[in-house]
N, C-alpha and C positions, 0 to 999 in steps of 0.2 A: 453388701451383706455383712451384718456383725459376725462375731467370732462364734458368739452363741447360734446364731442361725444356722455357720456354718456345720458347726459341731454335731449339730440335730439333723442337718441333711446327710451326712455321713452315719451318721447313726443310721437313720431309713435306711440307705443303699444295705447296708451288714443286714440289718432285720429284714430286708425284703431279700434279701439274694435267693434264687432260683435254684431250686434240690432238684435230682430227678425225684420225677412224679411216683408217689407209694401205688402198687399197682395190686387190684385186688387175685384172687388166687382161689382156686377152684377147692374143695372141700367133702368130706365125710367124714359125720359122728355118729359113731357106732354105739349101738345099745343101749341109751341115755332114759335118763326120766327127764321126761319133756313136760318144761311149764312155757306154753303157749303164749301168756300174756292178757290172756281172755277172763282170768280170774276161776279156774279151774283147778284142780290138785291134782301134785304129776302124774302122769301118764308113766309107765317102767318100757322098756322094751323097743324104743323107737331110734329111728333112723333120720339123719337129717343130711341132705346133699344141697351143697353151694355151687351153680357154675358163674361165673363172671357177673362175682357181689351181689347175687338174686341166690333163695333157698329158689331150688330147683324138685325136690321134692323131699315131704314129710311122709313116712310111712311105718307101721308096725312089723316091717319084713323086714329081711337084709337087703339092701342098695347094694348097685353097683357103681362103683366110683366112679365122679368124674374124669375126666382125661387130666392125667398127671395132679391127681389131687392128691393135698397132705389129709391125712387122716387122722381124728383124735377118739379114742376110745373112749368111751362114757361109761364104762360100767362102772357103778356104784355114785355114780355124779349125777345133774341135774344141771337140765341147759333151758334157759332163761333169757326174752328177748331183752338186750343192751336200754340200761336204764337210764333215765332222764333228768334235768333240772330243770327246771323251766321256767325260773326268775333268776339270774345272776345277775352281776355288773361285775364284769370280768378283772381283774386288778391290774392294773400298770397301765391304764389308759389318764391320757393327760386330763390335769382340773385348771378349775380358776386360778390366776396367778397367784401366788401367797404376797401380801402386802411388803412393797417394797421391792419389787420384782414390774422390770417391764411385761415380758415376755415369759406368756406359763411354762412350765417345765415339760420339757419330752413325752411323749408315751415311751412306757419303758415295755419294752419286748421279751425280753427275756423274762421278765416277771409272768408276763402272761401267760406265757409257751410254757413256763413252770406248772402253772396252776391248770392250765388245757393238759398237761402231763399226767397230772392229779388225778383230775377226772376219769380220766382215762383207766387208768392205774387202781381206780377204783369201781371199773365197771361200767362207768358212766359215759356213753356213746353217742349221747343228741343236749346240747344247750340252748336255752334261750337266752339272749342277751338284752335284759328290758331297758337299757338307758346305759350310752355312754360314750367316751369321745367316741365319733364317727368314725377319723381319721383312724385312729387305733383299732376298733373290731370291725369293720367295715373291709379294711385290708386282711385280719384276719383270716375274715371270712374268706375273702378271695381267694389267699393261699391255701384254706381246708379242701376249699374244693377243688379247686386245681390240686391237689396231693402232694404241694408243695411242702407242708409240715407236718407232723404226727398231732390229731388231735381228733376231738369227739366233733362229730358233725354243729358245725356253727350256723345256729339259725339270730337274727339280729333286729333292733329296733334302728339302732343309729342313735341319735338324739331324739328325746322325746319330744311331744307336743303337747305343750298346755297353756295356761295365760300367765302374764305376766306376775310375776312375783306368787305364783305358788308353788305347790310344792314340785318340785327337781326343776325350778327355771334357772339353772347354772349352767354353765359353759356346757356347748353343744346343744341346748333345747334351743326349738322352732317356737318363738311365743308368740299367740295370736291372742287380738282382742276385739275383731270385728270382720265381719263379712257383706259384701264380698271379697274385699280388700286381703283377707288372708291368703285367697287361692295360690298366688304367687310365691308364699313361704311356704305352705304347703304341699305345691306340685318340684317347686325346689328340693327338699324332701322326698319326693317320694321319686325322682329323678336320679337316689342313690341306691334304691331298689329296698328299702326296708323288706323283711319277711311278713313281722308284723308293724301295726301302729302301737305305739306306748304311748297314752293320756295319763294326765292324774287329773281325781276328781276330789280336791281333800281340801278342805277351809283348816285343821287343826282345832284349836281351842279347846281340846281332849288329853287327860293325862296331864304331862308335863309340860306341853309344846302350847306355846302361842297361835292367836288366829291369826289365818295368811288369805289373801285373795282366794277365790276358786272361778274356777273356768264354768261360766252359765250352759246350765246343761242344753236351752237351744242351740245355740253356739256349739258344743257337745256333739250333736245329731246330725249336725252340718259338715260337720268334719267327719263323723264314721260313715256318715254317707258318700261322702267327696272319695276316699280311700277305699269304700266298699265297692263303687262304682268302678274303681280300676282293680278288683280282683283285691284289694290286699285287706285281707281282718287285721281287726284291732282287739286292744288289750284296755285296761282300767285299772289302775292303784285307786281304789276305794279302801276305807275300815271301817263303815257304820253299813246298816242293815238299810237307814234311808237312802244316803247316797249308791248304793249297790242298785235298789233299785230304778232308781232314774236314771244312774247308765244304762240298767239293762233295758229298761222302757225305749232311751235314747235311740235303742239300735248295736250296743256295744256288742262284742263276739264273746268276750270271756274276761272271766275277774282276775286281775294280778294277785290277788290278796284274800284274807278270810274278813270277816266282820271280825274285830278286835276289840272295839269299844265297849262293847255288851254282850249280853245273851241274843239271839235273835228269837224271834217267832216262829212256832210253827206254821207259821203261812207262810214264811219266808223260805222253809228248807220244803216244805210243798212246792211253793215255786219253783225254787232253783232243781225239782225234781221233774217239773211239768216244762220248763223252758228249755233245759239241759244247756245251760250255760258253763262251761269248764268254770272250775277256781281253783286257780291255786294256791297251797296251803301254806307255807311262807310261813311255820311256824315257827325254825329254829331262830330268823334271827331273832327274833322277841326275846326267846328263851337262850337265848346264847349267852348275855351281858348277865343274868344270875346266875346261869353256869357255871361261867366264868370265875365268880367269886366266890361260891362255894364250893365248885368239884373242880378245880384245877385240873386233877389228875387223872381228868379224859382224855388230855393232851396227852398222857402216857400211852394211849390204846396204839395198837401196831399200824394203824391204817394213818393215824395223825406223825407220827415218828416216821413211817416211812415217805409221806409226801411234804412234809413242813420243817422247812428249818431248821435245824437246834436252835441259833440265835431267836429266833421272831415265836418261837413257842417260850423260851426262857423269857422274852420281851411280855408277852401274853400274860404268862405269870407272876410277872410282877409289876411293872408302869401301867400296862393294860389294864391290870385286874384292882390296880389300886384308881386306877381313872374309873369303872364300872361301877366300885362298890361305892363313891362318892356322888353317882348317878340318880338325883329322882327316881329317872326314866326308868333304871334300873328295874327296881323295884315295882313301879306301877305293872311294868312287862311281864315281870316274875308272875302279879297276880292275873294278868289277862293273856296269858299263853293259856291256861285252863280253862280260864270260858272259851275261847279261841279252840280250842281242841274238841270241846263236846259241841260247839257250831259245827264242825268240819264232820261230825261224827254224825249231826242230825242231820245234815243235808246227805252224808253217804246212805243214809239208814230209806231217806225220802227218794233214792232215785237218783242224786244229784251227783254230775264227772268231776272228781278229784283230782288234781293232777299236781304230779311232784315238784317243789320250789321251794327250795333255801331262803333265797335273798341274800346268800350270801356267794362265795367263792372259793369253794373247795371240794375236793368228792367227800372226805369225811362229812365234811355239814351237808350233804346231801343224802347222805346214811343215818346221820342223825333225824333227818325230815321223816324218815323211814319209822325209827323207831319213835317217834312222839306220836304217826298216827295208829301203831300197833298201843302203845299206852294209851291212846284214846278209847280203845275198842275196838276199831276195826281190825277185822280179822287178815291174818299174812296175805293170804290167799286174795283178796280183794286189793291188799295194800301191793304186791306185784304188777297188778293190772293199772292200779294209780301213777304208777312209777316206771310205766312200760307204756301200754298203748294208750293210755289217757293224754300222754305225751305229746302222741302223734295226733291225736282227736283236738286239740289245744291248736296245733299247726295247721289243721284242717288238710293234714297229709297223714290220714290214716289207711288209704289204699299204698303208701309205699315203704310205710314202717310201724313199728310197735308190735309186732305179735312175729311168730314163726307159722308160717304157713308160704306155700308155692309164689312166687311171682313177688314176694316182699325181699328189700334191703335186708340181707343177711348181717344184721347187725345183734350179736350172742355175746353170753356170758355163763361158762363152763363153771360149775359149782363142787364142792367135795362134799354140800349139804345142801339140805331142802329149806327153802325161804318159805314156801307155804305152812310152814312146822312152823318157823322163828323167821321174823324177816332180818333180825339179826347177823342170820345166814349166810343173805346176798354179799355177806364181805367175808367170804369160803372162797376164795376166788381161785381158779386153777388158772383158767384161759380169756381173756376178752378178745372177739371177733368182729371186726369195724369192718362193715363192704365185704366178709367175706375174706378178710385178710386175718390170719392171726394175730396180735400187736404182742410185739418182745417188750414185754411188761422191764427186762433186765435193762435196757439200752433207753430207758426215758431220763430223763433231765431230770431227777430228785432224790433227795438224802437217801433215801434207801439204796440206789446205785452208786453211791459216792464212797 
């Protein structure tokens, strides 16, 4: 064993070491305005009791506590089912070797437990992880749910699957190029228990980027079938209004992304109203890199200050921001976040499931997602439900999360304001409730507790 191999198996043993298990905790909120998740505007007057991580009952009367329940009064707040992201690549999971290097560098754990802290810290109680070392959130995951670690419920791809030289075929993707011959990398795969499947279906040749192979969509239909057939949905990175459609024809379950390229068609946001296909909206990272350069001083806002850095925001501000502003990409993104926004706004307006996603890795940029589709038009009240149970509809586990109602994952978030008013709001934060536990927002691993 080299020195370096050794080094990184001791590292694992630290990052994986066994916590007692966080254990959920029985619950009543008194007299709250309840937003449900359903895209309604609050309710005043309600009652909400948690026994063992389940709401146990919603009602307009006074409850009687559970047995040895903590109790949090709600008057003048507003309680909100625990919000979502639902396209990350979570940060500190190992890449391709950097040139000149045998052996890639570590997943780095502590990085991630950071930004899982974030999320948390900002409300944010269910992820999805569309592509990334296995070995890194795969274990993750493991420890979330076992209660081994404080963090927002981790749902996972692993390594994605697509063909050879397109887009995300870097360390940890499963690359297929023929069938039947694939089943074997495939069932390898799905041997680690992905939650969902992550494809891409993307030639490039648009904007800045060069063209790359793409995965044939029969080939495509073979694989979401092979995956569908043992229970597990999949997912899609598409960005044109064609390619979207022949995953969806293909058999696909729901879009990673919005149509970017272009405007789309009205038959297109008919469609995606009449198939009810989830997409998610994945507008900020577009919109991040001209942020960046011209409003630096979002990074000042209290929600980015207390989960990031000083160092890597200072870094942001300047290497960063002078690497973006020297960006083509930059720039093309700057103008196709806006066509990008009024798609996402015609397919909401058609009928069609929105659901919230970054693409990036932080709860602010998951707040930001928030407010680009309130900038878009859609209204708070609709944009809650995006970023709550559309969540759960996305995971095809909407009978055990995303709303407040009997028999559902007590997963909440206590407000000092109304998000259907501003969805702005949703970062009023008093209390976030993971399983029915409180979460000591004081005792997470980030600048704000330091």
């Amino acid at each position: 064993m080299t020195l370096r191999s050794a080094l990184r198996s001791a590292a694992l043993l630290i990052a994986f070491a066994v916590f007692p298990p966080l254990k959920a905790q029985n619950l009543l909120i008194e007299n709250v305005s309840l937003l449900d998740g359903a895209g309604g505007p609050a309710v005043a007057g309600m009652w909400v009791a948690v026994e063992d991580g389940r709401i146990s009952a919603v009602d307009n009367a006074p409850l009687e506590a559970p047995d040895g329940a903590a109790i949090l009064s709600g008057e003048g707040r507003y309680l909100m089912p625990g919000m979502v992201d639902m396209h990350i690549h979570l940060r500190g999971g190992a890449r391709a070797a950097p040139e000149g290097l045998q052996e890639p560098p570590s997943p780095n754990f502590d990085e991630g437990l950071q930004a899982l802290h974030g999320y948390l810290y900002s409300g944010i109680t269910m992820l999805y992880d569309a592509g990334n070392d296995p070995d890194f959130i795969l274990k993750l995951r493991e420890q979330e749910r076992a209660g081994e670690i404080e963090s927002p419920r981790i749902f996972a791809t692993g390594g994605i699957v697509t063909y050879p030289g397109s887009h995300g075929s870097s360390a940890g993707a499963t690359l297929v190029d023929d069938w039947p011959e694939a089943k074997p990398l495939l069932d390898a795969h799905i041997a680690r228990k992905p939650d969902v499947l992550k494809l891409t279906y993307e030639e490039r040749g648009w904007g800045s980027r060069p063209t790359i192979p793409r995965l044939p969509a029969d080939l495509m239909q073979l694989i979401v079938e092979h995956y569908n057939d043992r229970g597990i949905r999949t997912t899609v990175h598409t960005s044109s209004e064609l390619r979207a459609r022949q995953a969806i024809f293909a058999g696909i379950d729901t879009l990673a992304h919005p149509v970017i390229q272009g405007p789309i068609t009205e038959e297109f946001a008919r469609l995606m109203g009449a198939k009810r296909i989830p997409m998610v909206t994945t507008l900020t990272i577009g919109e991040n890199y001209s942020r960046l350069v011209e409003q630096p001083e979002y990074l000042d806002q209290p929600l980015y200050q207390a989960t990031i850095d000083p160092g890597e925001i200072d870094k942001l501000k300047t290497g960063t921001r002078a690497e973006y502003e020297a960006r083509p990409w930059t720039w093309w993104m700057k103008v196709m976040t806006g066509i990008a926004q009024e798609n996402v706004r015609m397919i909401h307006d058609a009928g069609g499931i929105l659901v919230a996603g970054s693409d990036q890795t932080s709860g602010p940029a998951a707040h930001r997602e928030l407010e680009l589709l309130q900038d878009a038009g859609i209204a708070p009240a609709d944009i809650i439900r995006i970023a709550t149970l559309n969540g759960a509809v996305f995971l095809g586990l909407e009978n055990e999360f995303g709303s407040i109602e009997p028999g559902k994952r007590a997963d909440m978030v206590l407000l000092d304001a109304n998000p259907a008013e501003d969805i702005n709001n949703a970062k009023a934060i008093v209390e976030v409730i993971k399983g029915g536990r409180i979460i000591d927002r004081s005792r997470l691993n980030l600048p704000v507790n330091r």
